[in-house]
C-alpha positions in Angstrom: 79.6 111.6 99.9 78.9 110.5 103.7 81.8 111.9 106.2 81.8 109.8 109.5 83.9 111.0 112.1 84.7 109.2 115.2 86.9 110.5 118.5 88.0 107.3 119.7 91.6 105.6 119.3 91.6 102.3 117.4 94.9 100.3 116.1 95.0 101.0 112.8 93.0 98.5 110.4 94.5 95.9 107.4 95.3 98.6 104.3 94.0 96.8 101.1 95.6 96.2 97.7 97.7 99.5 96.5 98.6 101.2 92.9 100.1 105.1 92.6 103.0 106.5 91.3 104.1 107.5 95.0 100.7 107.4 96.3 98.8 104.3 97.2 95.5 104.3 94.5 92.3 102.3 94.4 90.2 102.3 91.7 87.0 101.2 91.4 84.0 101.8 94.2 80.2 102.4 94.2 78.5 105.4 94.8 75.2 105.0 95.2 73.5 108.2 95.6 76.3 109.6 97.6 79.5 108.5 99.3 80.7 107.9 102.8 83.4 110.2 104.6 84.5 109.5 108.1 87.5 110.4 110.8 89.2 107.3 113.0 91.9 106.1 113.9 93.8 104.4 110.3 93.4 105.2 106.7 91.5 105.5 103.1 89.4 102.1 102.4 89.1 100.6 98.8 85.4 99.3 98.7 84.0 97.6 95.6 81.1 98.0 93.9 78.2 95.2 94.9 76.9 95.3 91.3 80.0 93.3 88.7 78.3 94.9 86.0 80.6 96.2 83.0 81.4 100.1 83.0 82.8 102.4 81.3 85.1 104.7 82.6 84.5 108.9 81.7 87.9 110.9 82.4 87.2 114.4 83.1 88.9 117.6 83.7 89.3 117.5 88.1 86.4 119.3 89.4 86.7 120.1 93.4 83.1 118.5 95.1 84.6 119.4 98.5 87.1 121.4 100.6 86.6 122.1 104.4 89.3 125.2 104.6 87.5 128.2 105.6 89.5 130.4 103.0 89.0 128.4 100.2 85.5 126.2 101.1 83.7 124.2 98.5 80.4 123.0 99.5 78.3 123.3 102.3 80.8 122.7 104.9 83.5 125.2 106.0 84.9 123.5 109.2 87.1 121.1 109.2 85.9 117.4 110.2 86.2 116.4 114.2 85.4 113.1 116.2 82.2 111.4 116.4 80.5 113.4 113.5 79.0 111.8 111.0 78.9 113.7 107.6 77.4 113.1 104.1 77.7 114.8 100.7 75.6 114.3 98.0 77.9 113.0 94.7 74.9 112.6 91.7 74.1 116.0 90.5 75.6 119.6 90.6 77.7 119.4 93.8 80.2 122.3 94.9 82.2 122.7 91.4 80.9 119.2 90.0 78.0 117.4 87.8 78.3 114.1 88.1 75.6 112.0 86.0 72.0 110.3 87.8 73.3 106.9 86.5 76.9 106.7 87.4 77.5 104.0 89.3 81.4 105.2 91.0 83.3 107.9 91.1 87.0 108.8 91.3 88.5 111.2 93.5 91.7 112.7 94.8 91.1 113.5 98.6 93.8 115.4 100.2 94.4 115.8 104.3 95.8 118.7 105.6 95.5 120.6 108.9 95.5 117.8 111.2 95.5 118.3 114.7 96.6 114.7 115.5 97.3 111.3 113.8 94.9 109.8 111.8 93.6 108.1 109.2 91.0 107.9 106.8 88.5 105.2 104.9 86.3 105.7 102.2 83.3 103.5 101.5 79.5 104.0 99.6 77.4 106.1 101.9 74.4 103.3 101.6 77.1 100.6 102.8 78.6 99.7 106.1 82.1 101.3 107.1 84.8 98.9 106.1 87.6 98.2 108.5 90.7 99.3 106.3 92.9 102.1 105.6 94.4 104.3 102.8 95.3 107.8 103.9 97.5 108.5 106.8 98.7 111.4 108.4 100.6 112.4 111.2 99.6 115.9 113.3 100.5 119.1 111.5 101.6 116.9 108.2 102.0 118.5 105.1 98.9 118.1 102.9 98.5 114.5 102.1 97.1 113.4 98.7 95.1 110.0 97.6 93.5 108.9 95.0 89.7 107.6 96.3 86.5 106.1 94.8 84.3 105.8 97.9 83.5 106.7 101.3 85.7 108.6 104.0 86.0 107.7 107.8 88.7 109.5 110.1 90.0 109.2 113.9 90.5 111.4 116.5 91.5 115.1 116.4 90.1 117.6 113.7 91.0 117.7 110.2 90.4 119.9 107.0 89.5 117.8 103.6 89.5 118.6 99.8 88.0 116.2 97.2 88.5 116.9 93.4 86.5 114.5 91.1 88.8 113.2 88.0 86.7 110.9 86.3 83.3 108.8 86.9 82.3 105.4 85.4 78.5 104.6 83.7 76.3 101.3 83.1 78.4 100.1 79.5 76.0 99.6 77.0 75.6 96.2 76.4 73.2 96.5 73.4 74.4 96.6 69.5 73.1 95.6 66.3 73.3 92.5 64.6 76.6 91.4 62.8 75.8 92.1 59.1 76.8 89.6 56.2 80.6 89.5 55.0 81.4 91.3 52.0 83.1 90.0 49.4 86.9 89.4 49.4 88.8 92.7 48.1 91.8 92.2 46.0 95.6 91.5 47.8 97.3 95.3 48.4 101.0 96.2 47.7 103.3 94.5 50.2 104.4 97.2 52.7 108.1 98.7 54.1 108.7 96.3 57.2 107.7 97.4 60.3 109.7 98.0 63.1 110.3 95.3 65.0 108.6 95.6 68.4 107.5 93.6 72.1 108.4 90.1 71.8 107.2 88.9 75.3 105.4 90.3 78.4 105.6 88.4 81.7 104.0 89.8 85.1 105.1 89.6 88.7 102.2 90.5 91.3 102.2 89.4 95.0 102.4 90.5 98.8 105.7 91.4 99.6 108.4 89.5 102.1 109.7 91.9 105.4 113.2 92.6 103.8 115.5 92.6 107.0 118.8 94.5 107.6 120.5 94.1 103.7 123.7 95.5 102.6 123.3 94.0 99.2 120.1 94.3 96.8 117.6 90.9 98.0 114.3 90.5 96.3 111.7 92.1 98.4 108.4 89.9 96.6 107.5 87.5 94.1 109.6 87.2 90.6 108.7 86.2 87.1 111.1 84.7 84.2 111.8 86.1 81.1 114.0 84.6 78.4 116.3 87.1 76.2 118.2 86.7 73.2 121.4 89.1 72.2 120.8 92.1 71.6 117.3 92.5 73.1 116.6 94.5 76.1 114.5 94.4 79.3 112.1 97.1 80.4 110.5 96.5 83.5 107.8 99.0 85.9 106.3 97.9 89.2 104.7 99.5 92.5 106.1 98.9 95.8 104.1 99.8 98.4 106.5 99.6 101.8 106.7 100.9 105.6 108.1 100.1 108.7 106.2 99.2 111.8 108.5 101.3 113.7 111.3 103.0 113.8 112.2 104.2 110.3 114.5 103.2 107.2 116.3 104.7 104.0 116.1 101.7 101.4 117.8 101.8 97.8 115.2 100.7 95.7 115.2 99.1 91.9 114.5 96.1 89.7 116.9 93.3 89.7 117.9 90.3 87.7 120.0 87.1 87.7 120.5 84.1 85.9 116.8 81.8 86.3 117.5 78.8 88.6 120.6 80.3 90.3 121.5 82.1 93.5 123.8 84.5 91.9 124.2 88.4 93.0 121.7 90.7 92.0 122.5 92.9 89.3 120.3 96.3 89.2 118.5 97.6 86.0 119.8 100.8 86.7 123.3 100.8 87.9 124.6 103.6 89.8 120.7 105.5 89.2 118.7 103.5 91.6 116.3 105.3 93.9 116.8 106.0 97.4 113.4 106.4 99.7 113.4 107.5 103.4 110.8 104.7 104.7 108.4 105.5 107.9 105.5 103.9 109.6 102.9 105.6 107.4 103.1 103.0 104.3 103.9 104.9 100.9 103.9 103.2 97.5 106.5 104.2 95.3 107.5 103.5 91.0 109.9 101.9 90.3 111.1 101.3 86.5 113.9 100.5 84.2 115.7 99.2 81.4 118.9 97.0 80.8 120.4 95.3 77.8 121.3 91.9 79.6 122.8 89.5 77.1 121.1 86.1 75.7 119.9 84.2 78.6 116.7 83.0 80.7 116.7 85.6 83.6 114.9 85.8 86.9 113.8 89.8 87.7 111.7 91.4 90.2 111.6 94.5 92.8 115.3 94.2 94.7 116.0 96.8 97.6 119.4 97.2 100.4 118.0 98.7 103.8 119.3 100.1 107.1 116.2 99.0 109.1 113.5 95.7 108.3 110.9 96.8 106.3 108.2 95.0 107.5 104.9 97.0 107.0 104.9 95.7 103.1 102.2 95.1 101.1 101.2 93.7 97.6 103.3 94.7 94.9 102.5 94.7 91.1 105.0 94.9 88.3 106.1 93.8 84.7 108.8 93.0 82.7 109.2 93.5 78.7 111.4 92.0 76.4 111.8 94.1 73.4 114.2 94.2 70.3 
């Protein structure tokens, strides 16, 4: 892993595509021998692997490959990263609490900020590549510790700040090899007719997108693209999606949810969760947050997506990705 630290202001770069529960998440990055950490001015970059090879993901219990604090150091490295340093760790091997295999071709980690001494950001890319210009991890000086979810390299601005990197998982080559189908066997004879099933999904429709600027809203407004689902009595709706939003200055409290109305229609929005919906306090350092529910809505074809009321624009949005189940 390759730590490059710069002491030089920047505005802060395009953030990539997002996914955690409350946490924005990439997932899939290369390694190469070892992986890229560096200090600037913006955030955590998503960088994908060069090779589209298949592979197959290995989940394993966190391991900690790196933490900076002085009371609690990992590694090699017991100060915390400052600007213009460059600094690389080695992933493949035994590395501070973790073995990570000669052949894996990413990794997955959960890199958490803390003791900043000034705003930043940080970027992760493959120490063998060059430094992407994007952001995933943002912190403000003397912020609480600040988690993400990482599969690459690490860049960070100006100031000083302490890092800790667990390892939760790893993916390897998939083995594309196998034997050769065998001949059918013969037909066996018809089994006893089972107790029916319960009766389960009957559709699945998806609604993925970048995100409008919701302005100043006193009722819900759909914040992104929608999807259609039809739905006969009785049936239900169970819906999840991420919502990654900010502001670009100022700040906002938004009351968050999914929303339906009847398809083809500009009719109120009705929320999946009633008088439950979530309420977020929304700054300039973009957060991602879950957003799920369910509603019984009566037979109809219904328009549903991610729905929010807001004090303040939110206009630092990025791409959101949800679903919506119809189920009996």
């Amino acid at each position: 892993m390759h730590l490059d630290v710069e002491g030089r202001r920047s505005a802060t770069p395009r953030r990539r595509r997002a996914v955690p529960n409350h946490l924005w998440r990439s997932r899939y990055a290369a390694v190469g021998a070892a992986v890229a950490v560096s200090i600037g001015g913006g955030g955590l970059a998503l960088t994908m692997a060069a090779d589209s090879s298949p592979s197959t993901f290995v989940s394993i219990t966190p391991c900690r490959i790196v933490d900076t604090r002085p009371d609690t150091v990992v590694g090699p490295r017991s100060t915390p990263l400052v600007g213009g340093e460059t600094y690389t760790i080695q992933v493949h091997g035994t590395n501070g609490n973790c073995t990570v295999p000669s052949n894996a071709t990413a990794v997955n980690m959960n890199v958490t900020s803390t003791n900043p001494t000034s705003n930043g950001f940080l970027t992760t890319w493959p120490a063998d590549s060059p430094r992407p210009l994007s952001s995933s991890l943002n912190w403000l000086a003397g912020q609480a510790p600040t988690p993400n979810s990482v599969n690459s390299s690490l860049f960070a601005s100006s100031g000083s700040v302490d890092l800790i990197a667990d390892i939760t998982g790893y993916f390897l080559p998939a083995d594309a090899s196998g034997g050769q189908t065998g001949p059918a066997g013969p037909t066996g004879p018809a089994g006893p007719t089972g107790p029916a099933g319960p009766t389960g999904v009957v559709s699945t429709a998806r609604f993925t997108g970048y995100m409008n600027t919701l302005f100043v809203s006193g009722s819900y407004t759909f914040m992104g693209p929608t999807t259609t689902v039809t739905v006969a009595a009785g049936q239900r709706m169970t819906g999840s999606a991420m919502v990654p939003i900010g502001v670009n200055t100022g700040a906002a409290t938004a009351q968050l949810d999914l929303c339906y109305r009847t398809s083809g229609t500009a009719d109120a929005l009705t929320g999946f969760n009633g008088a439950d919906y979530s309420v977020v306090e929304v700054s300039t350092v973009r957060v991602s947050y879950a957003v799920t529910g369910t509603v019984v809505p009566g037979p109809g074809t219904w328009e549903v997506g991610v729905c929010a009321i807001t004090d303040a624009n939110l206009n630092d949005n990025n791409f959101v990705n949800g679903y919506v189940q119809v189920t009996n």
